[in-house]
N, C-alpha and C positions, 0 to 999 in steps of 0.2 A: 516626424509628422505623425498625427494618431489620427485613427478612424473615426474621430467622436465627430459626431453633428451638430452644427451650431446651432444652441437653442432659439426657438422660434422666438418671433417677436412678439411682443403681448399684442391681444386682440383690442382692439380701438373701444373705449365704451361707446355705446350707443345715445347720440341725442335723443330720448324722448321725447322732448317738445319739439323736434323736429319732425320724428315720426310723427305726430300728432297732427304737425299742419299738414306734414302730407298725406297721410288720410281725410281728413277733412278735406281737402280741394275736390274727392274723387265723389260723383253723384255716387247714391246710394241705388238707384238701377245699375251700376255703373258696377260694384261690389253683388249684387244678386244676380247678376249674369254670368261675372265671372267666375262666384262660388258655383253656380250652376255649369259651368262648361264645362268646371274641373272636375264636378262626379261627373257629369257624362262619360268625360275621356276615360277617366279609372273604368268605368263600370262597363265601357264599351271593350276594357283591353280584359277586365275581368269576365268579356262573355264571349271571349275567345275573340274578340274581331281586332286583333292586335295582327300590324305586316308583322310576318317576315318567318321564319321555320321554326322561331319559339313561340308563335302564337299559342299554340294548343298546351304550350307548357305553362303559358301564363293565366288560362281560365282557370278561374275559382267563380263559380255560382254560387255558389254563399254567399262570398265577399259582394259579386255585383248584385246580389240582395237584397243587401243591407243599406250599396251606395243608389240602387235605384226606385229603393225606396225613402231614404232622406230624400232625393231628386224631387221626387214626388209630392213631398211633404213642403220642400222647397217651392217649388215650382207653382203648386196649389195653394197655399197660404199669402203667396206675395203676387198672385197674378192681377188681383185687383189697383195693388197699390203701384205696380209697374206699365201697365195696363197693355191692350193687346199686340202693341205693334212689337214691343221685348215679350212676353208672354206665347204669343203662338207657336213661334221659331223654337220656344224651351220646350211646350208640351208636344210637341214634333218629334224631338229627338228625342222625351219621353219613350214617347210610345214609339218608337222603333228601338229603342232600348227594348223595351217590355216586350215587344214582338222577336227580338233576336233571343231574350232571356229562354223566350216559349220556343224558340227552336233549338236552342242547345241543350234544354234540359231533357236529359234521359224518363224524367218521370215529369210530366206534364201538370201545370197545377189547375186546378179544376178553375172555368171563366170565375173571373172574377175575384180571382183565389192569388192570381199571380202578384211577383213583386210592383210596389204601389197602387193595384188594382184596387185596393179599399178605399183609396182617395180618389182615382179618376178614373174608376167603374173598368168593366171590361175591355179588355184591348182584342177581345174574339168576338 
C-alpha cells in the first residue's frame, strides 16, 4: 500500500448560459440590496461589532472605510431607482454604520468629514 492521495477529480466546467438565466430571473432591486447587505456585514465586523472574543481582533477602520463608503455611494446612487420602501432600511444601517465607525475611532473625523459623509452629509 503507498500513502499517495488519489488525484482529485477535475472540476465540472461551468454552464454560462445557465449562469446567465440565472441571473437574469433575479430583480435587479433584488441584486442592490444584497450587494448592499454584504458591505454592511463586512464593514460592521470591520468596525469591531463582530460576536465573539475575536471581535476586536477583527477591526480594521480602514477597511470599514472604504466598504462604508462604497455603501454609501451604493446606497445614494440607486435609492431613487429602488425607491424608498428598499432604500430607507439601506440608509438606516448606513448610518449606524457611520455612527459606530465615529465611536471606535480613536481620532474622530471632523462632521461631515467621516466615512460616506460627502454623500449623505453629516451623521452628527
Amino acid at each position: 500500500m503507498t500513502d499517495q492521495t488519489p488525484n482529485p477529480s477535475p472540476v465540472e466546467p461551468v454552464d454560462a448560459s445557465r449562469e446567465t438565466r440565472d441571473i437574469a430571473e433575479v430583480a435587479a432591486v433584488e441584486i442592490i440590496t444584497t450587494a448592499a447587505v454584504h458591505l454592511m456585514s463586512a464593514a460592521a465586523v470591520k468596525c469591531g461589532l463582530a460576536e465573539g472574543p475575536d471581535a476586536a481582533e477583527l477591526q480594521d477602520l480602514d477597511g470599514a472605510r472604504r466598504l462604508i463608503n462604497a455603501l454609501a455611494g451604493l446606497v445614494t446612487a440607486s435609492a431613487p431607482d429602488i425607491g424608498s420602501e428598499h432604500a430607507a432600511p439601506l440608509r438606516d444601517g448606513l448610518k449606524s454604520l457611520q455612527l459606530a465607525f465615529r465611536e471606535a475611532s480613536v481620532v474622530p473625523d471632523p462632521p461631515g468629514q467621516g466615512p460616506g459623509e460627502r454623500l449623505t452629509g453629516s451623521v452628527v
